[in-house]
C-alpha positions in Angstrom: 4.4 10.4 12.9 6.3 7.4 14.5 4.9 5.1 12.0 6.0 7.6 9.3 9.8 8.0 10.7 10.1 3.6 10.8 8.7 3.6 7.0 11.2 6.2 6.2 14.3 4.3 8.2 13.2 0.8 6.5 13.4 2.4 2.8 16.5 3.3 3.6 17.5 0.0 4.7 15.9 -1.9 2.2 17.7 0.5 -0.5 19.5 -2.3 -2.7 23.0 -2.0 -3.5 23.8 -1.1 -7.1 26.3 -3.6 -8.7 28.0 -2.2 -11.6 31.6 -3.5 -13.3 35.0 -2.4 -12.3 35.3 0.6 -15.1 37.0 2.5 -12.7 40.0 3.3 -14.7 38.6 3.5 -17.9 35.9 6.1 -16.4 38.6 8.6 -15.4 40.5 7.8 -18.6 37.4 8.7 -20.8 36.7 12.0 -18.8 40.6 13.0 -18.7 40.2 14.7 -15.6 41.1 12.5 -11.9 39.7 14.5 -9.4 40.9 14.3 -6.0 39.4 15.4 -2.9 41.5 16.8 -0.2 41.2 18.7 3.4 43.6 21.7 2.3 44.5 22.8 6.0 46.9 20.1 6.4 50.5 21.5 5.6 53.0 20.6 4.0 50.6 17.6 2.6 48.0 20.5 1.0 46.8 23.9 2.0 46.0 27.0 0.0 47.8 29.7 -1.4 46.6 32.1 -3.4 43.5 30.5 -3.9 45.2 27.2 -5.4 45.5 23.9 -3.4 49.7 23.4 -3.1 52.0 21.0 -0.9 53.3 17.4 -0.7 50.4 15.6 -1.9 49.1 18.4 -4.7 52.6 17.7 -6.2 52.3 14.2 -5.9 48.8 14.4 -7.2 49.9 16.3 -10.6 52.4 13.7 -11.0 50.0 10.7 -11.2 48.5 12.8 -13.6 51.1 12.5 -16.0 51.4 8.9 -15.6 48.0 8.0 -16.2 47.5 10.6 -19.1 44.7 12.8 -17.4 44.1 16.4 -15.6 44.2 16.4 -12.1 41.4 18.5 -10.8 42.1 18.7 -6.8 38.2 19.3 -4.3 39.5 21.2 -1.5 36.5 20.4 1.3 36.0 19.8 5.1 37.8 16.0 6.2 34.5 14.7 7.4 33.3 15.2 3.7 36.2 13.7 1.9 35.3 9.7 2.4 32.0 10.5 1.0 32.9 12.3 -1.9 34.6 8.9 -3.0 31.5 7.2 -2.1 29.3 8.8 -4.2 31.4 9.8 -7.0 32.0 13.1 -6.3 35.2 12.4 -7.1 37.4 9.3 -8.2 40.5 9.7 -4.7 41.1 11.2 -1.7 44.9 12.4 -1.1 45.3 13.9 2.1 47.6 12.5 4.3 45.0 9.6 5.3 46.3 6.7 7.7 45.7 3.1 6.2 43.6 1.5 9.2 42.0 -1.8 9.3 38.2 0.1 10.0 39.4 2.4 6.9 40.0 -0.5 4.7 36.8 -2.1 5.5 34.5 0.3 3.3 37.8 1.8 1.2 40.2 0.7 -0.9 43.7 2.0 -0.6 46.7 2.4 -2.9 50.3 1.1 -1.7 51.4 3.3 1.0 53.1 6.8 -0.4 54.0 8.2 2.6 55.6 6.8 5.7 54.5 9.4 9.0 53.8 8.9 12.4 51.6 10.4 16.1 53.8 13.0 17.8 53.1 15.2 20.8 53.2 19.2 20.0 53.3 21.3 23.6 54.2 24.5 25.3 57.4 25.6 25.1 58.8 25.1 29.1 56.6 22.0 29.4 57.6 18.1 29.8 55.0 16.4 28.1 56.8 13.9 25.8 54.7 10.5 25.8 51.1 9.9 26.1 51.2 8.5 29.7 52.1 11.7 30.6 48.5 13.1 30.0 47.3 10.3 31.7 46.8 11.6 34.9 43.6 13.1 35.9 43.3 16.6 35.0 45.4 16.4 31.8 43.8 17.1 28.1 45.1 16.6 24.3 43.7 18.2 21.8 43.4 16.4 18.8 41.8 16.5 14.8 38.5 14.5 15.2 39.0 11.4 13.5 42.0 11.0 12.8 44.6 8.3 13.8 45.8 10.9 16.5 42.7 10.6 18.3 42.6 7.0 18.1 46.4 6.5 19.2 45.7 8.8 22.4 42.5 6.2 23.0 44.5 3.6 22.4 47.3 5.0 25.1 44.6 5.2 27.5 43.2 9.0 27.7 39.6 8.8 28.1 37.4 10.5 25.5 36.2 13.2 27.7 39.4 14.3 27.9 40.1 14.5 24.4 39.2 18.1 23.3 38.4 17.3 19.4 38.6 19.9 16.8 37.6 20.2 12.6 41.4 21.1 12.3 45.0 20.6 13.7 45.3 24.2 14.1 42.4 24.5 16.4 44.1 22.2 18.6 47.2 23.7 18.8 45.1 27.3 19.7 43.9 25.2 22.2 47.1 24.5 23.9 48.4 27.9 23.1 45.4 29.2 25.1 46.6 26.6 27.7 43.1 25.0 27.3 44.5 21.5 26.6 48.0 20.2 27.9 49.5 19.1 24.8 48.0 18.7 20.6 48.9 15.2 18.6 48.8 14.7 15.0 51.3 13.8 12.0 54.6 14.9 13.0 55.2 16.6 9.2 52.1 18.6 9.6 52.5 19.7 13.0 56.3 21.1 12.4 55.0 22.8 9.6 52.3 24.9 11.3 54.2 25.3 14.4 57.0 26.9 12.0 54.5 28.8 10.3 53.1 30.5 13.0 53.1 28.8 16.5 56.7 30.0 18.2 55.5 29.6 21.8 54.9 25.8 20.6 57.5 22.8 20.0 57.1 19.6 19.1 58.1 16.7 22.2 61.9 15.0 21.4 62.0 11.6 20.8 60.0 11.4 17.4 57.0 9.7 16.5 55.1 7.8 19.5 53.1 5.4 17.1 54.6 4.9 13.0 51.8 5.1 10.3 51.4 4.4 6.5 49.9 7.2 4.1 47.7 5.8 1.3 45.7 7.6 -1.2 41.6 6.2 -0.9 39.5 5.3 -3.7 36.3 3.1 -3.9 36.8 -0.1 -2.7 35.5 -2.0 -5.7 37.9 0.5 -8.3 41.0 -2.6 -8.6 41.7 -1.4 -12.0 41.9 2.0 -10.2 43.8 1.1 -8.0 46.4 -1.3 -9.9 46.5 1.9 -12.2 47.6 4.0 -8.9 50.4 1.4 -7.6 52.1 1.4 -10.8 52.9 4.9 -11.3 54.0 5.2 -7.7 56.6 3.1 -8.4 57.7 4.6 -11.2 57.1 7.7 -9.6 59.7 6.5 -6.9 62.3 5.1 -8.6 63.3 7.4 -11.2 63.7 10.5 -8.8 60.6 12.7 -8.8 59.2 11.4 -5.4 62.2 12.0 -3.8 62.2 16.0 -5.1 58.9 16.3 -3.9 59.8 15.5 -0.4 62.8 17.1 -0.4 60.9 20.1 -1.6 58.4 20.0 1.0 59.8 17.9 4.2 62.5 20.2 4.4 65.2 16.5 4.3 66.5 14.5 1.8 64.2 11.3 0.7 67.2 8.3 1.3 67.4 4.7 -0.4 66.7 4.1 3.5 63.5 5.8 2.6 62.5 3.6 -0.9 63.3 0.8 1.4 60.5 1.2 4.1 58.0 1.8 1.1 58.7 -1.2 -0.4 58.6 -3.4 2.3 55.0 -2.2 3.2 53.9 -1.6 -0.1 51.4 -4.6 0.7 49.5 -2.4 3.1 47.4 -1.4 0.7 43.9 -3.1 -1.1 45.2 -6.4 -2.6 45.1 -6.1 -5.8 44.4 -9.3 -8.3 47.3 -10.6 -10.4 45.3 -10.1 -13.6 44.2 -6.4 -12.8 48.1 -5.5 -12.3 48.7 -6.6 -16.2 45.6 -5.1 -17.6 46.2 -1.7 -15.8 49.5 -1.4 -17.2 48.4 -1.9 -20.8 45.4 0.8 -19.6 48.2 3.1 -18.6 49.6 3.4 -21.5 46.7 3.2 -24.0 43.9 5.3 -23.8 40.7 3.2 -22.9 37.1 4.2 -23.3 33.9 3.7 -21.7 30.3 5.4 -20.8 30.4 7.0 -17.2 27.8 5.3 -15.1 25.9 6.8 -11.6 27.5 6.1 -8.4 26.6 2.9 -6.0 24.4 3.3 -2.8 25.2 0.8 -0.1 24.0 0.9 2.9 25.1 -0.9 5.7 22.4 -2.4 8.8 25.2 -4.2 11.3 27.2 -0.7 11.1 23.9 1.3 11.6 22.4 -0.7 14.4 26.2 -0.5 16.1 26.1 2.9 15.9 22.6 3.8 16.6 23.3 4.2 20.3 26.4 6.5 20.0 24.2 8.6 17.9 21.7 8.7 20.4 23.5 10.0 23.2 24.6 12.6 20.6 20.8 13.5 20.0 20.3 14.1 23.9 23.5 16.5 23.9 21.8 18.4 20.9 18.5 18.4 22.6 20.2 19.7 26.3 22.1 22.3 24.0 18.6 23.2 22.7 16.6 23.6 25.8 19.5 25.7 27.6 20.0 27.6 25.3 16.0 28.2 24.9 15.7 28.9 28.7 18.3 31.3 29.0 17.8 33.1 25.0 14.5 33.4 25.5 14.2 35.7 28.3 17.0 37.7 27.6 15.4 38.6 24.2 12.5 39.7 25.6 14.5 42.2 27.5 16.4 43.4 24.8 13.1 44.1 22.9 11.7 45.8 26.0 15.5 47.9 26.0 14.9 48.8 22.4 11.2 49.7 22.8 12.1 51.8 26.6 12.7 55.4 26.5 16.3 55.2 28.0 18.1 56.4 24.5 21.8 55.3 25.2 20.5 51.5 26.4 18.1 51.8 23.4 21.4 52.5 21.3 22.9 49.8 23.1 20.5 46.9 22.7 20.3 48.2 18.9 23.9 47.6 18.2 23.6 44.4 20.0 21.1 42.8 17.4 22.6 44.4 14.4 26.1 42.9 15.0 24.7 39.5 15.8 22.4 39.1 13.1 25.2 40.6 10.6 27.7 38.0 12.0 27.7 34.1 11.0 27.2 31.8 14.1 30.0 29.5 13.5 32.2 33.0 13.8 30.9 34.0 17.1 31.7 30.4 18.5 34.8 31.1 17.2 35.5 34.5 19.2 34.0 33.0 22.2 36.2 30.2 22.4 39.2 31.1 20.7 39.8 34.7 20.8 38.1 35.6 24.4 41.5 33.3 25.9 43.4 36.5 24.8 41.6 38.8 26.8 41.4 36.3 29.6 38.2 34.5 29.6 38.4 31.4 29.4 35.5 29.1 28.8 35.2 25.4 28.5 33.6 24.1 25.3 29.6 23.6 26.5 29.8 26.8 28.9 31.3 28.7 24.9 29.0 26.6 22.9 25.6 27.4 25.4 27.1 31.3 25.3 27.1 31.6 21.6 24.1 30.1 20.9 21.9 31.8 23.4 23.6 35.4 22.5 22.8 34.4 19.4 19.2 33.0 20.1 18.4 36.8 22.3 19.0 38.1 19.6 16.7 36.8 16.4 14.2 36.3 19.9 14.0 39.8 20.7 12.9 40.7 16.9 10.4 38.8 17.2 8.9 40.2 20.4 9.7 43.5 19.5 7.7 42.8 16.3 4.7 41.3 18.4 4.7 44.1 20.8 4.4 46.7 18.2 1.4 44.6 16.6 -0.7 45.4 19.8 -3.0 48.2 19.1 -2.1 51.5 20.9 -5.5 51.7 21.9 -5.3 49.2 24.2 -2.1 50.9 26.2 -4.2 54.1 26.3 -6.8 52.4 27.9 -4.9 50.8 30.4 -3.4 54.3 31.5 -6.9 55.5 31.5 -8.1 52.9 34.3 -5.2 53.9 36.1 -2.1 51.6 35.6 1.4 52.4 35.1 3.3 52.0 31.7 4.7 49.1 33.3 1.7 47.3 34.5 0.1 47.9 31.1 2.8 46.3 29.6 2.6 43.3 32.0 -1.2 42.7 32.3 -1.9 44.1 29.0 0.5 44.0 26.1 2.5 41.1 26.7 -0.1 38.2 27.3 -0.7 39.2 24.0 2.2 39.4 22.7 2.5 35.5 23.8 0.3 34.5 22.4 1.4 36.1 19.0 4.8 35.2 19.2 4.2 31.7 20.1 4.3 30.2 16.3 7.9 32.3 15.2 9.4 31.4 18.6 9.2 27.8 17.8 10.1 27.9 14.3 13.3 30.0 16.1 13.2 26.6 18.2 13.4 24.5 15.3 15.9 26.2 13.3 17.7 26.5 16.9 18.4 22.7 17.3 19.8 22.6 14.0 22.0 25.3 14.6 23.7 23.8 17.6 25.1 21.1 15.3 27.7 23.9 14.6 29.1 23.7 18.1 31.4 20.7 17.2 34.2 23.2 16.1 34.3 23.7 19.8 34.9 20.0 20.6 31.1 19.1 21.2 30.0 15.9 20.5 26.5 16.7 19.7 24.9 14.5 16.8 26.0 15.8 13.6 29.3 15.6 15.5 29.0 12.0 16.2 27.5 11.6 12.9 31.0 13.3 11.3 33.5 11.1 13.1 31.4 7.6 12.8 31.0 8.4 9.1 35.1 8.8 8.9 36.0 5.7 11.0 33.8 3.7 9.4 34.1 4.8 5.8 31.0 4.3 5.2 29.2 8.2 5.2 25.9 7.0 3.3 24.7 4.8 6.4 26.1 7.0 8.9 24.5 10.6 7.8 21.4 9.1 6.8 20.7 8.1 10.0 21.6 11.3 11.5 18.9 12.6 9.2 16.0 10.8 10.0 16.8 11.3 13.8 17.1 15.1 13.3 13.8 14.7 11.9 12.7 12.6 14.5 13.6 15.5 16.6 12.4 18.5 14.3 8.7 16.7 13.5 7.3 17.5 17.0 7.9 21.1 17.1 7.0 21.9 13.6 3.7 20.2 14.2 3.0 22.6 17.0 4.0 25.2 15.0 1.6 24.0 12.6 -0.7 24.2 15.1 -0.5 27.4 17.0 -0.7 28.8 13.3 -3.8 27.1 12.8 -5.6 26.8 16.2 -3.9 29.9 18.2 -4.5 30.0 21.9 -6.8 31.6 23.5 
């Protein structure tokens, strides 16, 4: 199996990478259509409405559009997904509201910035917080989007990353401090005035303004110059003759200055260099309509970044496998005794217990770690993230386990109760010395296929702030840029983890004990 796992790991090492011309531009000119993917629960930048993806950047988006002579198609998905759907092709950019980083550029090229933002602090209205020293102190949390340049400005200040609660979205974070959870949320301050306006009052955002000043850029492949050149060019124009500044003006809620055109020009450099050559050619591709065959997407992989990261995702793996085994130990047992509730002669427990399965089983998972963690706050429970995340999953775990022993109890010939009353024991004892050793032994091979699927489940815990694997997996793969690398490691070591207990499933199928 081990042997199997390395063969497996040094294929995807050895996997070449695929060197193919720049024909960026002249793809997404021959298939008229630039699709963009974007996180849309990032207001004003883009969010949905009435099923369509709208805000800062959509507008922007559709304008590019028109300057390069193409249909803007927008892929609304989750922000861990967008870098890879560049990588692969999926789609040609990603527009939404992404922070130009050194790491970033490393496996991304970036346009000239289009958007100059900056960290700010949201907290309780009544509070102090206004700096990130403040939540230095021991005791103090920030909520933050995993990922994003929030988190890594709060590192950066000095919060340690255990005390960074880290969430799929901006406003899980700022339900966290409304559920006084964590002290304060930091993110962009135009999307976090815009969804405290929305629907946050008891919420304000700290005085004093950005803590840290960024540069938005819009992501493409980092070998798509022509792309790229293509890109700079109509932001310009975009800029200077008006439009840009009616978009922000629409959406910013403030009028877009010469002040403003200023600071973009003077880091319009920020971006991917782009060749002196490729700038003339992409303005004549502009203009004329070029031509030429779509061709498959590149696989690089990337060993230095793999080996660097093998250890973080590691220590993921053990949080996935402690997740598991708790929530075995304590899901376990209590399914049994909802499948001896539903098999007992008590009628309103029997109700009870019935109810119980039915509205977990009819519920997603990720929902009911929502409730837990979110919506019990309002009725005043309170949990921290691994005491939510164990909850869900082992409520969730009692109750797929106690089908499966109700199933196996019923699969016991009544003949063999009967005959336990008849040498004298109690309906209890028979079901202890009689119905259940069997039962075990039944139950044995669907249990640990529950196991199995189980351990994958649990990687749906990180909308609590868990960093379990595919969490790790999620935020490497956004730092880096580089997705491939990243989540085909975290699939071999699920497998690495997965292999053992479907081989014993394997065998209590084929070799049952006795």
């Amino acid at each position: 199996m081990l042997r199997s796992l390395l063969a497996l790991l040094t294929l995807c090492l050895a996997l070449p990478t695929l060197a193919r011309n720049d024909d960026s531009l002249a793809r997404v000119k021959a298939r008229g259509v630039l699709k963009l993917a974007t996180d849309a629960t990032y207001p004003p930048f883009e969010y949905m409405e009435n099923g369509k993806v709208v805000g800062f950047d959509a507008e922007l988006a559709a304008e590019l559009g028109r300057e390069l002579g193409v249909q803007v198609e927008l892929v609304s998905m989750e922000w861990s997904g967008v870098f890879a759907a560049v990588e692969t092709q999926k789609c040609d950019l990603v527009i939404s509201g992404v922070t130009i980083t050194a790491e970033r550029k490393k496996g991304n090229g970036f346009t000239r910035p289009y958007f100059l933002s900056g960290q700010v602090i949201a907290r309780k209205k009544g509070t102090s917080f206004a700096k990130p020293s403040d939540i230095l102190p021991e005791g103090r949390t920030a909520a933050v989007q995993q990922e994003t340049t929030g988190q890594f400005a709060m590192e950066k200040a000095g919060v340690p990353k255990e005390r960074l609660h880290r969430f799929d979205t901006l406003q899980d974070g700022l339900m966290d401090v409304k559920n006084g959870k964590s002290d304060v949320a930091v993110g962009d301050e135009p999307a976090l005035a815009e969804i405290i306006r929305k629907g946050y009052p008891e919420l304000e955002l700290a005085p004093g303004g950005p803590f840290v000043e960024e540069n938005l850029g819009i992501v493409a492949k980092k070998d798509a110059l022509t792309l790229l050149a293509a890109l700079n060019l109509a932001l310009e124009r975009i800029v200077v003759d008006g439009r840009y500044a009616r978009i922000y003006e629409k959406w910013m809620h403030k009028p877009f200055t010469l002040a403003g055109i200023a600071k973009l020009e003077a880091v319009k450099g920020d971006g991917t260099p782009i060749p002196a050559e490729l700038l003339t050619t992409a303005t004549k591709a502009v203009a004329v309509e070029a031509g030429a065959p779509a061709q498959g997407g590149a696989l690089t992989i990337r060993p230095k970044l793999l080996l660097q990261s093998l250890p973080l995702l590691l220590k993921g793996a053990l949080l996935t496998l402690e997740l598991t085994l708790i929530t075995l130990v304590l899901g376990v047992p209590l399914g049994l005794g909802i499948a001896l509730v539903r098999l007992g002669r008590v009628a309103p427990l029997r109700t009870l217990a019935i109810a119980y399965v039915e509205a977990v089983r009819g519920t997603p998972l990720l929902m009911q770690i929502y409730v837990i963690y979110f919506v019990f706050p309002a009725v005043g429970i309170s949990l921290n993230p691994f005491v939510a995340g164990v909850m869900a999953l082992s409520l969730n775990a009692a109750a797929y386990a106690s089908e499966i022993f109700r199933a196996g109890i019923e699969s016991i010939d009544t003949g063999q109760r009967e005959a336990a009353r008849a040498l004298g024991m109690t309906s209890g004892q028979a079901m202890r010395f009689v119905i259940l050793p069997q039962t075990f032994q039944r139950v044995l091979p669907p249990l640990t296929n529950e196991a199995v699927a189980l351990l994958k489940d649990s990687s749906l815990v990180s909308v609590v702030a868990l960093t379990e694997l595919m969490r790790v997996g999620k935020e490497l793969a956004t730092t880096a840029g580089a997705p491939t690398t990243i989540y085909l490691a975290v699939a071999v070591i699920y497998l690495a983890m997965t292999l053992p207990l479907t081989a014993i499933v394997r065998r209590l199928e084929t070799h049952p004990l006795k």
